[in-house]
N, C-alpha and C positions, 0 to 999 in steps of 0.2 A: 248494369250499364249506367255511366251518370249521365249528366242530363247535358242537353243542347241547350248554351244561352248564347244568347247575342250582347254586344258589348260593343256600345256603339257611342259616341257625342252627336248632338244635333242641336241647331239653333233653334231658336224659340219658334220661327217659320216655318221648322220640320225640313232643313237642309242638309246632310252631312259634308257638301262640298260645295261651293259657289261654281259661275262659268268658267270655263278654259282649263279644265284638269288637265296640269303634265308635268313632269319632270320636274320643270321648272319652277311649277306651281301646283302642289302633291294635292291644296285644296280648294283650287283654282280664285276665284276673286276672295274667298271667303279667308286665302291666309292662314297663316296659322291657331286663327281666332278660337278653330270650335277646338283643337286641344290642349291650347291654351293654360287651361283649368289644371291639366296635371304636369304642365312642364316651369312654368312660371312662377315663383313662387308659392306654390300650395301649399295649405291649409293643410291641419291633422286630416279634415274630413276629405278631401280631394285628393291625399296622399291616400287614404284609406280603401275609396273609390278606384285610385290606379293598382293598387295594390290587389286588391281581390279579383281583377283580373286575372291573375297566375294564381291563385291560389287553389286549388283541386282541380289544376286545369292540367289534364295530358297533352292536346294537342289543338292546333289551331286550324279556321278555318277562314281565309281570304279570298277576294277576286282578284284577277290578272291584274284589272286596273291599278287597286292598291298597290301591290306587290312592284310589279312597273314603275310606279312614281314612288314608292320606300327604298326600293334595295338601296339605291344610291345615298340613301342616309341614316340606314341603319347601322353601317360599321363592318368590320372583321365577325362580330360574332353571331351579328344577323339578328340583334337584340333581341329574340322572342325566347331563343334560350328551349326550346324543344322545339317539336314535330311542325309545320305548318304545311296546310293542303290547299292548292293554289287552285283555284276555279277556273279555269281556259280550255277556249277551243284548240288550241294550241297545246297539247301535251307534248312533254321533251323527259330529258333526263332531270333526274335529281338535280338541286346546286347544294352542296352544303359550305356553311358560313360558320365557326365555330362549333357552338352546340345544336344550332340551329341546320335543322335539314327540309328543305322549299321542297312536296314533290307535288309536280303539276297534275292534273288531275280534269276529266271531260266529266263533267255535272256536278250536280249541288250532291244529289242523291251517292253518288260513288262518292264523293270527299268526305261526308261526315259517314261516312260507312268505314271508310279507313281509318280514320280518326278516332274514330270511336274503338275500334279495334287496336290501334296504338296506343290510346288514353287507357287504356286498361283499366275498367269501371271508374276514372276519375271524369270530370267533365271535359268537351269540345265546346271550346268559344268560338263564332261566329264574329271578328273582326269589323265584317266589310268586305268588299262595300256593300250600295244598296240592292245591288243587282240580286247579289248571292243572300242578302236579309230576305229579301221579296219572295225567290225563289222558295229558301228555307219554308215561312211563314205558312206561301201555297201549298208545302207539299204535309204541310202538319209536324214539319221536325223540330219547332222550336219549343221548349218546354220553358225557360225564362227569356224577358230583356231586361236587360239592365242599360239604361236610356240614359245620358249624364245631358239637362238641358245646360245650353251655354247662351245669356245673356246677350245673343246676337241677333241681329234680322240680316239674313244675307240676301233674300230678295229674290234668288234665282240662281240655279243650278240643277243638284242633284238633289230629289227629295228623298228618303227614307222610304217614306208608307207609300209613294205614288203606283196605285193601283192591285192594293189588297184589298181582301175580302174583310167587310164587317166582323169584329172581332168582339166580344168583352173580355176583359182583363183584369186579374183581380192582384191587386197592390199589394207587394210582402212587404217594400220599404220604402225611405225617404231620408235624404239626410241633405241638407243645406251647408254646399261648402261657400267659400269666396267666389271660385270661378265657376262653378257650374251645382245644380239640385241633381243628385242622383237619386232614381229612382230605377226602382227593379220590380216589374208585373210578372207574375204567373200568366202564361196563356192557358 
């Protein structure tokens, strides 16, 4: 089986999203500041960083929220380009968008369990949001993060770690692009 990593941007405060997450505003005050790093002119290392997200990656795993404030801008093909497992209380039918097939899914635990089983021993990333990170972390199924810090203080929103358990972590990497340091811990 591969592994579960998370694959997530966060400001230097530990935000992934500022106030008033919607549609309108996918990362509410915060803009499009924390992904910034890999749409903006990026660097080798930032190109690098977006890039290893898909790389041994079968199938994805996201929250409602995200999913909700993306579809509208990701496109005809649903830009993820395989499987994603959408975290809601709300389960419905499939949508498929190109390559890309959304299927909604009630717990953390059920969506990387199918994931995992369509990733066919390649890895399950872990997107976002913080909801479904938190969940993940509590229930022991995260095996890496890969963390991109972005140069920002956004001051208030959605934190990442708000309300995990004491953790140590042991560093596999680091690499210093323009927009953001990526780094990736072993849990």
């Amino acid at each position: 089986m591969g592994k579960t990593i998370v694959d997530i941007s966060q400001s230097l405060d530990g935000y992934v999203a500022g106030e008033g997450v919607g549609v309108d505003a996918p990362f509410g005050t915060a803009g499009q500041r924390l992904t910034a790093w890999s749409m903006e002119d990026p660097d080798d290392v930032d190109k690098a960083a977006a890039r290893v997200m898909f790389e041994n990656t079968g199938a994805f795993v996201i929250g409602r929220t995200l999913f909700d404030v993306g579809i509208g801008l990701w496109g005809e093909d649903g830009t993820w380009g395989m499987p994603v497992y959408v975290v809601t209380h709300r389960p419905g039918p499939d949508l498929v968008k190109g390559p890309t097939r959304f299927s909604f899914v009630a717990g953390v635990e059920e969506a990387l369990r199918r994931a995992h089983e369509t990733a066919a021993g390649r890895d399950v990333v872990i997107a976002g949001g913080a909801s479904v990170v938190q969940q993940a972390l509590a229930g022991g199924h995260v095996d890496e993060l890969r963390l991109h810090h972005v140069p920002e203080m956004v001051g208030g929103g959605t934190r990442l770690f708000e309300g995990v358990s004491p953790a140590s972590l042991v560093q596999v990497s680091a690499a210093e692009g323009r927009g953001a340091v990526h780094v990736t811990y072993r849990v």
